[in-house]
C-alpha positions as CSV (number, residue, x, y, z in Angstrom):
1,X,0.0,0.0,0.0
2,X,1.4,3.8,-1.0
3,X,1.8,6.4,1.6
4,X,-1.4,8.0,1.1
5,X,-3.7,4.7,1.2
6,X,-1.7,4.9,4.8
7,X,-3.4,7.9,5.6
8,X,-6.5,7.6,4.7
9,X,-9.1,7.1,7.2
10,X,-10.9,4.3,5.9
11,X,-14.4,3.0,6.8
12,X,-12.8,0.1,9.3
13,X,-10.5,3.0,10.3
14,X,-13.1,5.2,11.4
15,X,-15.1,2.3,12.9
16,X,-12.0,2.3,15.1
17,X,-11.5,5.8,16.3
18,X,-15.4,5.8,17.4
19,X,-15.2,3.1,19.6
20,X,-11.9,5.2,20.9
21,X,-13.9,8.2,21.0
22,X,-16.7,6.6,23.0
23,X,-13.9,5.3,25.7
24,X,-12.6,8.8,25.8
25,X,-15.8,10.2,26.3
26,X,-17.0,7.9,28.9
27,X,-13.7,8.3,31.2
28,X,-13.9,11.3,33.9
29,X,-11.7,14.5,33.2
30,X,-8.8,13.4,34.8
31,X,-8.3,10.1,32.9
32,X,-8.4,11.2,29.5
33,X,-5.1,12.7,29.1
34,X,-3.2,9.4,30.2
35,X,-5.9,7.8,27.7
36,X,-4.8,10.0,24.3
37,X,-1.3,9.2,25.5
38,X,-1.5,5.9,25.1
39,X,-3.8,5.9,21.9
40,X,-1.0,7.8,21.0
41,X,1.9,5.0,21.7
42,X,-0.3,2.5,20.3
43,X,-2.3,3.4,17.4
44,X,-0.3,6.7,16.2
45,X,-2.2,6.2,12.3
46,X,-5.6,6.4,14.5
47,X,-4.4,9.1,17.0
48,X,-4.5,12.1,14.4
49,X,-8.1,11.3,13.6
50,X,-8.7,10.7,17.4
51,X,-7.3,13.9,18.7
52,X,-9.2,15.7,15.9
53,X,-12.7,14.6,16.7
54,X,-12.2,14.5,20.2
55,X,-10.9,18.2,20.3
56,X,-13.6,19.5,17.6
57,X,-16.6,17.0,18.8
58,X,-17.9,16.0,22.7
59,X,-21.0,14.1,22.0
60,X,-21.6,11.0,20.2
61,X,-25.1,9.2,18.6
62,X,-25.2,5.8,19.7
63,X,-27.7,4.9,17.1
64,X,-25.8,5.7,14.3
65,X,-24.5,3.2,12.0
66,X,-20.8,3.9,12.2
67,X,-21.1,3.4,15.6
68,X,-22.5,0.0,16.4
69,X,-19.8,-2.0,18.1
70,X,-19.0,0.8,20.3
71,X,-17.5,1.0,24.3
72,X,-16.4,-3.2,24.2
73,X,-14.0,-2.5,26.8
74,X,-15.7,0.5,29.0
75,X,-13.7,1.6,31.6
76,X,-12.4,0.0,35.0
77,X,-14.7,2.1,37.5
78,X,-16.9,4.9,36.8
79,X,-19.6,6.9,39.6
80,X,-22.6,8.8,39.4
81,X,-22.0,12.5,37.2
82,X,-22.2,15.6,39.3
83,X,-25.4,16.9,38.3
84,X,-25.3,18.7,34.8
85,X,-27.0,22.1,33.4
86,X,-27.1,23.2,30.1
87,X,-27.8,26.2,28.9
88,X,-30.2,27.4,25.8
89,X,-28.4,27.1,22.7
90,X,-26.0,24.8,23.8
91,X,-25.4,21.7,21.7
92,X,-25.8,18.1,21.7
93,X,-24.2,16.6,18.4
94,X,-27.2,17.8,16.0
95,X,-29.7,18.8,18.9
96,X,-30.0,22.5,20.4
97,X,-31.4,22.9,24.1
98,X,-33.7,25.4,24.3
99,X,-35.0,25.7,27.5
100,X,-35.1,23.5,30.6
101,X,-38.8,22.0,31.2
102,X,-38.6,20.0,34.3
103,X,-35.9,18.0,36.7
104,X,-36.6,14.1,37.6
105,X,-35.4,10.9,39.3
106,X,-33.4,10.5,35.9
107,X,-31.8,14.1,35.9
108,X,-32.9,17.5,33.7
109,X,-35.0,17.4,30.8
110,X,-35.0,20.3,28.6
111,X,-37.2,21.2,25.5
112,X,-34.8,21.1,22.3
113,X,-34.8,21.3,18.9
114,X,-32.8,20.0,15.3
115,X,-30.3,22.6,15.0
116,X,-28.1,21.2,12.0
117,X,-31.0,22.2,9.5
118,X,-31.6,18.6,8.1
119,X,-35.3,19.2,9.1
120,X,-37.5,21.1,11.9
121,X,-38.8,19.0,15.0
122,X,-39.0,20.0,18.6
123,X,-38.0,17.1,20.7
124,X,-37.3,16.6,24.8
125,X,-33.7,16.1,25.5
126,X,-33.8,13.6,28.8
127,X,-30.2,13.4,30.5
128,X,-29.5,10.8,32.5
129,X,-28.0,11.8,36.0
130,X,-26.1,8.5,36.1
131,X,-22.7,7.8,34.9
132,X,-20.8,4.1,34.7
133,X,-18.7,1.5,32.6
134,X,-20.7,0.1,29.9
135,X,-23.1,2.8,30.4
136,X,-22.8,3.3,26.5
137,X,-23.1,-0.4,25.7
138,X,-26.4,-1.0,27.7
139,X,-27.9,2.5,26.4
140,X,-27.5,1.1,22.8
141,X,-29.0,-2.0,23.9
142,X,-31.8,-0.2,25.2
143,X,-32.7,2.2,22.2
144,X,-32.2,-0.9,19.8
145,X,-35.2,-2.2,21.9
146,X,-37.2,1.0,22.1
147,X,-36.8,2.0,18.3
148,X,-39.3,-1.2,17.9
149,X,-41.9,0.3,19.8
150,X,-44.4,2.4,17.1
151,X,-47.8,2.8,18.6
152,X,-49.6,6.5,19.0
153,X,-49.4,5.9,22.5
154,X,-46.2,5.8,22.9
155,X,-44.1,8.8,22.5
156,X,-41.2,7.6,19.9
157,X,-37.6,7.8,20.9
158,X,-35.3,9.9,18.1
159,X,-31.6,9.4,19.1
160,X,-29.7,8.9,22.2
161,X,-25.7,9.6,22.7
162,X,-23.2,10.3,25.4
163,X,-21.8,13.9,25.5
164,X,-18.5,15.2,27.2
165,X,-20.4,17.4,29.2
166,X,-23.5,16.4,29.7
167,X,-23.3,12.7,29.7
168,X,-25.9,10.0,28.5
169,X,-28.8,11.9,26.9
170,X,-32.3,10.4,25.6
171,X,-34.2,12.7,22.7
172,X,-37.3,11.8,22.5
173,X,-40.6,13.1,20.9
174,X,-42.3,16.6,22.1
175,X,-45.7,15.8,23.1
176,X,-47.6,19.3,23.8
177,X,-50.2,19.1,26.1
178,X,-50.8,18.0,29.8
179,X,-49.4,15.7,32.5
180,X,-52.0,12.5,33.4
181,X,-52.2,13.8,36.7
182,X,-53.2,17.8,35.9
183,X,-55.7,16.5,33.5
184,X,-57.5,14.7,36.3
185,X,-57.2,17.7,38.8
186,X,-59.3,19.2,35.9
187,X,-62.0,16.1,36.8
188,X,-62.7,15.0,33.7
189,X,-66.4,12.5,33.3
190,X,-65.8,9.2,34.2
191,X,-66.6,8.2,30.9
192,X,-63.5,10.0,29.0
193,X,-61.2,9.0,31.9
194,X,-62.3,5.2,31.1
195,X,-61.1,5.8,27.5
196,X,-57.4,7.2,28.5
197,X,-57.1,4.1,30.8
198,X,-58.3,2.2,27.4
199,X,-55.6,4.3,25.8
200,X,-52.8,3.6,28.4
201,X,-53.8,0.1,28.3
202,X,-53.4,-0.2,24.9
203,X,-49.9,1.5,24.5
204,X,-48.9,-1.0,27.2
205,X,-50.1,-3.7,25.5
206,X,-48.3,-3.3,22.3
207,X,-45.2,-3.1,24.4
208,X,-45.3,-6.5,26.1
209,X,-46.2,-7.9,22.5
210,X,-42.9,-6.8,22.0
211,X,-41.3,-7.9,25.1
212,X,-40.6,-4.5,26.2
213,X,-41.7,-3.5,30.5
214,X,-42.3,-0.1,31.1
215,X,-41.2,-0.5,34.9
216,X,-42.2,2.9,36.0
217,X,-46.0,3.9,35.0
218,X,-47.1,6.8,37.4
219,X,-49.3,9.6,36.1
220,X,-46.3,12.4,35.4
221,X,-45.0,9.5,32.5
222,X,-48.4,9.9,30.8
223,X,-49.4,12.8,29.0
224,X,-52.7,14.0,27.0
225,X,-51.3,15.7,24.1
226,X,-53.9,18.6,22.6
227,X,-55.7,16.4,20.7
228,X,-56.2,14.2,23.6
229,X,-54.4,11.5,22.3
230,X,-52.4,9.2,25.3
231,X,-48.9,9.2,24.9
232,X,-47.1,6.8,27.2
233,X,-43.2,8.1,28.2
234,X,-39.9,6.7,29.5
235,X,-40.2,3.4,28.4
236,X,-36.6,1.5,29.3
237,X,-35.7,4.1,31.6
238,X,-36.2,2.4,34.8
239,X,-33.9,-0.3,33.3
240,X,-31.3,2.6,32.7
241,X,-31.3,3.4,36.1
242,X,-31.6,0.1,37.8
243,X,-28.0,-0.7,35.9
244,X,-28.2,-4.1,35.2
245,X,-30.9,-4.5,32.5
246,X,-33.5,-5.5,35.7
247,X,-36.0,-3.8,38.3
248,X,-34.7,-5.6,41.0
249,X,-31.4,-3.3,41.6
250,X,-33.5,-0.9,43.7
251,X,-36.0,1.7,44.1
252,X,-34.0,4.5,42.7
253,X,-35.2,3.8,39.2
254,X,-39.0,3.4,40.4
255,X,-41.6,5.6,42.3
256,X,-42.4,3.3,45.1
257,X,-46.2,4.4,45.1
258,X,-46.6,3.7,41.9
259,X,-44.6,0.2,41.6
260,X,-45.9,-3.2,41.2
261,X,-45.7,-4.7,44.8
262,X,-43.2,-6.9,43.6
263,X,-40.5,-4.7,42.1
């Protein structure tokens, strides 16, 4: 091969230098310089690209294609992010926070919207307030799962990546309208409350076809949008936050009023 083919950054290449990227981004501040050193000794053909994107770029999709095999290795011990704010236009790979909407057991969610011009959609930005090896790995796994899930009750997941700064991040659908719970404070007839629950009912059941649990069902993860329509939220969160794919870990990732008496 000539000099330049040696150069080039080729597709396996820059499968490569993601999966490096991802391990850089998932390390804490002080563990990344002794990390680029020894990219450095070891893959100096991959370093330049390396250095490049992770100077010029903090946040990674993990549903994109180039990125499937990504964060094998992890790192050795990782513990739960100091909590993060973002600021309005502050960006997350093609996503621009607009304004923050709310704060949860999972961490800030903030009202967002596509800001690299490839089309126009407001979406919620959900960041998880958690930070561990694998972390990556297990959110792929998890958004694989969710990207099967398309039912109108359910609100429909759009990307999800790790940032620098922000850590893990969820975007999901923008569903204008009211929380489950401020709808009933409204006290709705009994007959258009028995339809949501149909609703809700519904949108659960198409999930379990699917072999996907909710885990965490509690009136502020529903929401009537302004057509009335149910739209179901968080699905495969409470597996986020339980860390090991299960909701046995503990009651962190579930509202204990709202849990099934055996979780």
């Amino acid at each position: 091969m000539d000099k330049k083919g040696l150069n080039r950054l080729t597709a396996t290449r820059r499968r490569a230098v993601d999966r490096l990227l991802v391990e850089y981004l998932e390390l804490e501040d002080r563990q990344r310089d002794g990390f680029l050193r020894g990219c450095k000794a070891r893959w100096p053909r991959l370093y330049r690209w390396l250095e490049e994107l992770a100077a010029g770029s903090n946040t990674v999709s993990l549903l994109d294609e180039a990125v499937v095999d990504l964060a094998r290795r992890g790192v050795e011990s990782m513990t739960d992010a100091r909590p993060v704010h973002l600021m309005p236009g502050q960006r997350l790979g093609p996503w621009e926070v607009l304004e923050p909407v709310g704060e949860g057991g999972m961490g800030m969610v903030y009202r967002g919207q596509r800001a690299d011009g490839a089309f126009e959609m407001t979406v919620a930005i959900k960041l998880l307030r958690l930070r561990r090896a694998g972390l990556s790995r297990q959110l792929q796994e998890e958004s694989r799962h969710l990207a099967r899930l398309n039912h109108p009750g359910v609100t429909r997941l759009l990307d999800a990546g790790l940032d620098q700064d922000g850590g893990p991040f969820l975007v999901m659908e923008w569903v204008q309208g009211h929380d489950l719970q401020v709808w009933l404070d409204e006290d709705p007839p009994m007959e258009r409350r028995l339809e949501v629950f149909f609703g809700i009912c519904e949108a659960v059941a198409h999930a379990h076809r699917r072999m996907m649990v909710h885990g965490d069902i509690k009136p502020g993860n529903v929401r009537l949008n302004e057509e009335g329509q149910v739209k179901l939220m968080d699905f495969g969160v409470a597996r986020l936050l339980s860390g090991d794919g299960t909701f046995t870990k503990g009651l962190e990732a579930l509202t204990p009023s709202f849990a099934a008496p055996e979780q």
